[in-house]
C-alpha positions as CSV (number, residue, x, y, z in Angstrom):
1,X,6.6,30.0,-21.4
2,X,7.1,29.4,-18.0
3,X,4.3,30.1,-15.1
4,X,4.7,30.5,-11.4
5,X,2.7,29.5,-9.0
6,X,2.8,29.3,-4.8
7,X,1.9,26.8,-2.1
8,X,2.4,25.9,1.2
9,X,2.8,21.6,0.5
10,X,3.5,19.9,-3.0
11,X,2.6,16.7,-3.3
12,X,4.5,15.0,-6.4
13,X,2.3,11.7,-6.9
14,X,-1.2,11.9,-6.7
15,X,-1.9,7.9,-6.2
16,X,-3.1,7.0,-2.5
17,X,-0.6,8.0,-0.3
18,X,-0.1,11.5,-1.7
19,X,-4.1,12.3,-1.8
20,X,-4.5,11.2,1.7
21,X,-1.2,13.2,2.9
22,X,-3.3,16.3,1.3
23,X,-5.9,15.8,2.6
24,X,-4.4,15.9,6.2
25,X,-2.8,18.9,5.3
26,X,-5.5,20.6,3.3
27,X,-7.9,19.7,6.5
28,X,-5.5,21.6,8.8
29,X,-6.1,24.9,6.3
30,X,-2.8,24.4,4.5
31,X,-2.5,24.8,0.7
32,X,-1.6,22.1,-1.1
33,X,-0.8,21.3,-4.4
34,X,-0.6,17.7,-5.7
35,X,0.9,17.0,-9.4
36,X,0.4,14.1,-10.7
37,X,1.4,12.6,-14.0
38,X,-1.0,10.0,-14.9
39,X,-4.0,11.9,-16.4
40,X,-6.5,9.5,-14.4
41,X,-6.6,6.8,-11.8
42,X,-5.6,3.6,-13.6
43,X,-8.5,1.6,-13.3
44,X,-6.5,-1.9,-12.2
45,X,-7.5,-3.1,-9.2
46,X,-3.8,-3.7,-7.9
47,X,-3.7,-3.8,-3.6
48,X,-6.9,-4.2,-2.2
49,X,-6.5,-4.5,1.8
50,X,-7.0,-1.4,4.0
51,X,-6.4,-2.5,7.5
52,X,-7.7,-1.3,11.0
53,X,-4.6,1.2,11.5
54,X,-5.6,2.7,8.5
55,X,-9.1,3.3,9.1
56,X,-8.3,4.3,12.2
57,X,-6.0,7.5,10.4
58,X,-9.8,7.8,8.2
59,X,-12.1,8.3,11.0
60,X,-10.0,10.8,12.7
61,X,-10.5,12.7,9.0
62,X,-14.1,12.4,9.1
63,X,-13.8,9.6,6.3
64,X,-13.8,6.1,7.1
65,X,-17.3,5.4,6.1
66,X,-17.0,6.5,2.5
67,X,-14.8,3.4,2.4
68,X,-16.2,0.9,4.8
69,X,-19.7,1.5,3.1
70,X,-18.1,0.3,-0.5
71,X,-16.0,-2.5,0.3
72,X,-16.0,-6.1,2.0
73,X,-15.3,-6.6,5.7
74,X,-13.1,-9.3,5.9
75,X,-13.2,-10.4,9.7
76,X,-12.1,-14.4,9.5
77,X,-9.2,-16.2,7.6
78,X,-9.2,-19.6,6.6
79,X,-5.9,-21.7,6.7
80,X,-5.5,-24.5,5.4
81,X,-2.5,-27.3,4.8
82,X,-2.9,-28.5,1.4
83,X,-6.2,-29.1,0.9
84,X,-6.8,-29.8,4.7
85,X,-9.1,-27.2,6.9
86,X,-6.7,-26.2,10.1
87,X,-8.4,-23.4,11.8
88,X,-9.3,-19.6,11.2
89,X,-7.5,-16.9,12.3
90,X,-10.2,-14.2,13.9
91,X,-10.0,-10.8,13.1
92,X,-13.4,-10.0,15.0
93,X,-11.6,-10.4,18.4
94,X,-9.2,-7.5,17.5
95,X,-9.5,-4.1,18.9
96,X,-13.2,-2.5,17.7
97,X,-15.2,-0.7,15.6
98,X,-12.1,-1.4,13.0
99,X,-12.3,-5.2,14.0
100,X,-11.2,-6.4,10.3
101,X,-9.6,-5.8,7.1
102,X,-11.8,-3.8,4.3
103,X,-11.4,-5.6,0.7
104,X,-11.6,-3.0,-1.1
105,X,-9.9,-2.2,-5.0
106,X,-6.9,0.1,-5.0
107,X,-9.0,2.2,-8.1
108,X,-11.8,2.6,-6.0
109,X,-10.0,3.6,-2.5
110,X,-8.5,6.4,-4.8
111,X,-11.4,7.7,-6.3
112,X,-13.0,8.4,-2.8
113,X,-9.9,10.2,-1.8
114,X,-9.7,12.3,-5.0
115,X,-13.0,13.1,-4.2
116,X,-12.6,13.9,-0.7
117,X,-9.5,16.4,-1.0
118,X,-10.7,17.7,-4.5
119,X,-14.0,19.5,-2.4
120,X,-11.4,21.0,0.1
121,X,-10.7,24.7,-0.8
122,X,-7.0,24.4,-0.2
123,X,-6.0,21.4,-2.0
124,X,-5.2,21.8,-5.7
125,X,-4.4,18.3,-7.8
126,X,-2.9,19.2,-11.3
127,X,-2.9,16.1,-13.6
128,X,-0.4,15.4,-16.4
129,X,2.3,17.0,-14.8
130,X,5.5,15.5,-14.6
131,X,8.7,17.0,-12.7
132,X,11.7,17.6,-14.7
133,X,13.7,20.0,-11.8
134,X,13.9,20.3,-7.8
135,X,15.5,22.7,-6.3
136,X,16.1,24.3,-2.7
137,X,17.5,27.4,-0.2
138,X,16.8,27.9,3.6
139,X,13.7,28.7,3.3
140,X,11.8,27.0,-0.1
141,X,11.5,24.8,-2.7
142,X,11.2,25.2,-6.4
143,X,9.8,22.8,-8.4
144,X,9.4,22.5,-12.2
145,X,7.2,20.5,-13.9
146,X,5.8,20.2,-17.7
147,X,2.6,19.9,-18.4
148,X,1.2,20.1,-22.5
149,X,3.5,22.1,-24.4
150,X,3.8,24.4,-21.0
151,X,6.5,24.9,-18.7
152,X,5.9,25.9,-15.0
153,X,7.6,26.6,-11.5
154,X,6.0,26.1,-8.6
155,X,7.3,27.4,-4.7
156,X,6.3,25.9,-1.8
157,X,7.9,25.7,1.7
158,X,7.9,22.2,1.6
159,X,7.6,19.3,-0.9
160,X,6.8,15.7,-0.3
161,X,7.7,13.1,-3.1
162,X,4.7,10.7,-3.1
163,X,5.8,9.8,-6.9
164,X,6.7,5.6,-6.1
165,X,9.5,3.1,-6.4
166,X,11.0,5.1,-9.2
167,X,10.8,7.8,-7.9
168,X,11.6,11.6,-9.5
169,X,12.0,13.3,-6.0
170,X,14.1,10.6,-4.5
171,X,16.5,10.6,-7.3
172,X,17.1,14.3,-8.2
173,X,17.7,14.7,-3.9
174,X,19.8,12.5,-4.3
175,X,19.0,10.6,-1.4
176,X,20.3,6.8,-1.6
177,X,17.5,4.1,-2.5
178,X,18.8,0.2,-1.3
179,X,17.3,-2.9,-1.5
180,X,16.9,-5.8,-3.6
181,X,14.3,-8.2,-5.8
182,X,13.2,-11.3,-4.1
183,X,13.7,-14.7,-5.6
184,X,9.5,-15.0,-5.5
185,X,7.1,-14.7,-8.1
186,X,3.5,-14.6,-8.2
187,X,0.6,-14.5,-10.3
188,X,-3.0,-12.9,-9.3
189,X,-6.6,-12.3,-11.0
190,X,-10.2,-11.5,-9.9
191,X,-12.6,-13.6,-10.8
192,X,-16.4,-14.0,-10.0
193,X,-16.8,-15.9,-6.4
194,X,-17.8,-19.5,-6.9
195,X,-16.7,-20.7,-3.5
196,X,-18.7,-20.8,-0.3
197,X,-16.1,-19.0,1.8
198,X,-18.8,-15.3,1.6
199,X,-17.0,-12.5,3.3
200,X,-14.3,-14.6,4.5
201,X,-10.4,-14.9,3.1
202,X,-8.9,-18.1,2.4
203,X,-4.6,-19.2,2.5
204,X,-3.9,-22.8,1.0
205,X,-0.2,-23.1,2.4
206,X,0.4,-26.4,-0.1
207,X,3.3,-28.3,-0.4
208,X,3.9,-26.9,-4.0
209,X,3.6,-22.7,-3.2
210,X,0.8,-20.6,-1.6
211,X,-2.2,-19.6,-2.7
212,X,-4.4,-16.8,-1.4
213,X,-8.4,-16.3,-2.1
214,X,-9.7,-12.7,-0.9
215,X,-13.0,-11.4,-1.9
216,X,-14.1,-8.2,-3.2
217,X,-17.0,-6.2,-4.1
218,X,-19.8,-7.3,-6.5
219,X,-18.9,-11.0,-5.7
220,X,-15.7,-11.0,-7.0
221,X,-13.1,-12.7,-5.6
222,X,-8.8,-12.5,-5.9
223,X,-6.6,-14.7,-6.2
224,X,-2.7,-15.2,-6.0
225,X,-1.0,-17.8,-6.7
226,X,3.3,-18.8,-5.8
227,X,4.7,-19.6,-9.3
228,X,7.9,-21.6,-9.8
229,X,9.3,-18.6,-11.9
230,X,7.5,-15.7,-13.4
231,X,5.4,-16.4,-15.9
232,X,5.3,-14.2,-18.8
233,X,3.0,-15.9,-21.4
234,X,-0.6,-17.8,-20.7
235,X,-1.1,-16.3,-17.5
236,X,-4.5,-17.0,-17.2
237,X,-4.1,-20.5,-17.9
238,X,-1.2,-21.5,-15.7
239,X,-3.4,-19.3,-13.2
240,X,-6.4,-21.9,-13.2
241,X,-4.0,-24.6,-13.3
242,X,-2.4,-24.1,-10.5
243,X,-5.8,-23.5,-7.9
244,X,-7.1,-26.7,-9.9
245,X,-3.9,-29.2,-9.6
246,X,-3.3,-27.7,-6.1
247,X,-6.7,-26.8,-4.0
248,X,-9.4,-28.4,-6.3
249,X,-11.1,-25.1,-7.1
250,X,-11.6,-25.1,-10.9
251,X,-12.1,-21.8,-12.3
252,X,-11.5,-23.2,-16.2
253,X,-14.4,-20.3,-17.9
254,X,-15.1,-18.4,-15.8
255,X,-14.0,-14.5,-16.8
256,X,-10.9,-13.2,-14.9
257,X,-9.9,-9.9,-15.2
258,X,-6.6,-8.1,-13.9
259,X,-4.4,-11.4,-14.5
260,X,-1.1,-10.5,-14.5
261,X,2.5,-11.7,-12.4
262,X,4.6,-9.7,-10.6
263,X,7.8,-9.9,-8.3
264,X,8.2,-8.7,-5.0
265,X,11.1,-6.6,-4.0
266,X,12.5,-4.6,-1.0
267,X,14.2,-1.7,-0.6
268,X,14.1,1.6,1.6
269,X,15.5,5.2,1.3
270,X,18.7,6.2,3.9
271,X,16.4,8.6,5.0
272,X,13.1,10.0,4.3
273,X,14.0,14.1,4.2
274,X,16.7,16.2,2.9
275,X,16.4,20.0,3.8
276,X,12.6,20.7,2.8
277,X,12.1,17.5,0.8
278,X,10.2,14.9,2.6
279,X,9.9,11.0,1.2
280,X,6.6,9.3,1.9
281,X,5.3,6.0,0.1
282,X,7.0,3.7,-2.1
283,X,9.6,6.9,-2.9
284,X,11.1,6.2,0.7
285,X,9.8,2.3,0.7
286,X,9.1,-1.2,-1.0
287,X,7.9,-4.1,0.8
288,X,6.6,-7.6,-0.2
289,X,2.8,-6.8,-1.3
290,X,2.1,-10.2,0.1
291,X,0.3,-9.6,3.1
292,X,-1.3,-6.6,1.8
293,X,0.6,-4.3,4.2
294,X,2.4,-1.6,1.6
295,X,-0.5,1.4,1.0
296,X,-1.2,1.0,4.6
297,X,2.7,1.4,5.4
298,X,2.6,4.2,3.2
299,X,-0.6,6.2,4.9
300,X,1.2,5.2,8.4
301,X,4.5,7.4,6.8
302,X,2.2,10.2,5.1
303,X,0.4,10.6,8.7
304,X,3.8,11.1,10.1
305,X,5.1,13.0,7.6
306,X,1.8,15.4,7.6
307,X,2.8,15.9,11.6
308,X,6.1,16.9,10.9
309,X,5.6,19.2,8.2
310,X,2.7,21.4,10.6
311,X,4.6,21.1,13.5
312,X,7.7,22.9,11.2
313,X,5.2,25.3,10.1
314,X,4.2,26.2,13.9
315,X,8.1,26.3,15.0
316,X,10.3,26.7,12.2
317,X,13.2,27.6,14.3
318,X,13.4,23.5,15.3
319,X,13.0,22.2,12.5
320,X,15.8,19.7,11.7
321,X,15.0,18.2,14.9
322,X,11.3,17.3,13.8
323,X,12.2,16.1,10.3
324,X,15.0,14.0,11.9
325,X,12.5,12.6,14.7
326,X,10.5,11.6,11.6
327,X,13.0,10.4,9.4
328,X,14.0,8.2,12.2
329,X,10.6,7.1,13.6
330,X,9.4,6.1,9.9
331,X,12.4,4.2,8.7
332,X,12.2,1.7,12.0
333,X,7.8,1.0,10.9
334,X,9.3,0.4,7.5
335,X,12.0,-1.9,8.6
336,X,9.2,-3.6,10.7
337,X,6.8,-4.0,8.3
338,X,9.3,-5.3,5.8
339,X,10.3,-8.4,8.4
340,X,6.5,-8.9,8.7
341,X,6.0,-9.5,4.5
342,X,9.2,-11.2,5.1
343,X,7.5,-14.0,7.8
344,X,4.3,-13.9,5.1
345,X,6.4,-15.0,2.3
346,X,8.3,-17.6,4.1
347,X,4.9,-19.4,4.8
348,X,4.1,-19.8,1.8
349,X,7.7,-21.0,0.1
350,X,7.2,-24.4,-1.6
351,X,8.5,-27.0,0.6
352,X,10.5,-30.6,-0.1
353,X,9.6,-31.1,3.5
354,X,7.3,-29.1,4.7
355,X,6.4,-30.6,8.1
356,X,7.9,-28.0,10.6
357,X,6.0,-25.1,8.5
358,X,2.7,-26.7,8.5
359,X,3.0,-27.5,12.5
360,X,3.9,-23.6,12.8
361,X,0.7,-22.9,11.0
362,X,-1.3,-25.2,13.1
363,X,0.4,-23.6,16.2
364,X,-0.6,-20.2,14.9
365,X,-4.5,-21.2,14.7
366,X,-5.0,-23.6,17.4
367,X,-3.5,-21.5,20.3
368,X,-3.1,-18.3,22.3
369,X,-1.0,-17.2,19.9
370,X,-3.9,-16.8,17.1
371,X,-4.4,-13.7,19.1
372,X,-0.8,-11.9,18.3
373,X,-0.4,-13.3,15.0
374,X,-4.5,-11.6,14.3
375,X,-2.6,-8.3,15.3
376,X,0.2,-8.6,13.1
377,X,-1.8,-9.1,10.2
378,X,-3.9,-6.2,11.1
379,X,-0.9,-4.5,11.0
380,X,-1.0,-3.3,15.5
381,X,1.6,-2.8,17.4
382,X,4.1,-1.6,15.0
């Protein structure tokens, strides 16, 4: 049996980027649709920064403070060489009210947006639904998806993959994904806070790998860690033993949760439309997470994406011209915020002699340039 159904958006992916894309739309009085496969938010915390650009995008919406009310304000990083204090980088000097970055889990920051666009009238999210066929004219876009035992078709004049690295969309447009893994592996957990460092983050750059302390609500606090190789088995345990030979900090019983390692990888779409079919997220990019810059990169695509689309809807007649301008402008912040991961990964490399790294560091805190380097992990002038 197969049912049809009509829209003005789709939204395939219904994680953060694809909720806040319709909920710019919905807010403009555009129907939307999201399908999503997953039949609820996985409940891992997974990224955890939203930084000033992006709350920035949540007050225009009427939003920010559903998210700055539940998470930590993070407005001072401590560096340190080793096990050796250096300097802070201060994110209170930046640019206000948004003068810092908001720990807060990626579980949470999507429950307030399902929240948000599941009370407006034109947003519909269907979950379990996964896409099995795309297809396009001049002037629509048919999409089927299965969901139960049911088959369905769904029409809309455009239709945004939001569905991640692997991502359905992408690959049946056909539109070229390139990139590569890096050679860097990591592993993370969230433990309870037994430091002294409060609302403030911490980065080890040691001799033997990085390490970086963040906290989190309900005195929580995360950790990452640069392993020597991925690390498949004991997690936990090489976890501890790594902050304990390398900083001191000896979390040995204390209950972590979310432990797990990961890679890092890059890679980017050619471009980020094809007719009707628009590519926002980690469909059209993958940074380094490290840094905490990749959902934010993602909202700063969606944003663009959701201008695009309207502005086709208000003057169809140009719009190649406006999906190219977007394609264009979108790629050259991904390529951008890739270098920046890039610079955040280099830093914290193990080093056989790590003397000029460590006297960039110090340069980086204990001059003007504290200033720039505060705005590039805030993610400005992109």
């Amino acid at each position: 049996m197969k049912n049809r159904a009509k829209t003005d958006v789709l939204i395939v992916g219904g994680g953060p980027v694809g909720l806040y894309l319709a909920g710019t739309l919905g807010s403009a009085g555009h129907s939307v649709t999201i399908l999503e496969a997953r039949n609820q938010i996985d409940q891992h915390s997974k990224s955890l920064g939203i930084h000033p650009v992006s709350l920035e995008l949540f007050e225009k919406l009427g939003i920010s403070s559903r998210f700055t009310e539940k998470g930590i304000k993070i407005q001072k990083g401590r560096a340190y060489v080793d096990r050796n204090w250096i300097g802070t980088v201060d994110f209170s000097r930046c640019k206000k009210p948004f003068n810092y970055i908001l720990a807060l889990p990626q579980n949470r920051t999507e429950e307030i947006l399902e929240h948000w666009v599941t009370h407006l009238d034109s947003v519909s999210l269907i979950r379990g639904a996964v896409v099995n066929g795309i297809s396009q004219s001049e002037d629509f876009v048919e999409v089927t998806y299965q969901k139960e035992d049911l088959q369905h078709t769904i029409r809309s004049l455009y239709t945004v993959g939001c569905d991640g690295k692997n991502s359905a969309v992408r690959e049946i447009t056909g539109i070229r994904f390139t990139g590569k893994p890096y050679p860097d592996t990591y592993v993370m957990g969230d433990y309870p806070d037994t430091t002294n460092f409060g609302t403030e983050a911490a980065v080890y750059l040691h001799k033997n790998g990085l390490i970086e302390s963040f906290p989190l609500p309900n005195k929580m606090r995360r950790w990452v860690v640069k392993t020597p190789s991925y690390i498949k088995q004991n997690q936990k345990q090489m976890l501890e033993e790594f902050i304990r030979e390398r900083i001191g900090e000896d979390l040995a019983g204390e209950t972590g949760r979310m432990i797990s390692s990961f890679g890092v990888q890059h890679f980017l779409a050619e471009r980020f439309y094809s007719g009707r079919i628009l590519l926002a997220g980690d469909s059209a990019h993958v940074v380094s997470p490290i840094g905490g810059q990749g959902m934010n990169l993602g909202w700063i695509t969606a944003e663009r994406a959701s201008k695009a689309i309207q502005t086709c809807l208000d003057k169809p007649g140009r719009k190649e011209v406006h999906l190219k301008r977007f394609s264009e402008n979108a790629i050259k912040t991904a390529k951008n915020v890739a270098f920046r991961a890039e610079i955040n990964m280099w830093l914290g490399r193990k080093r056989t002699f790590p003397f000029g790294r460590n006297l960039i560091a110090r340069l980086i805190v204990n001059t003007p340039l504290q200033k720039f380097m505060a705005g590039m992990f805030t993610m400005r002038r992109l």
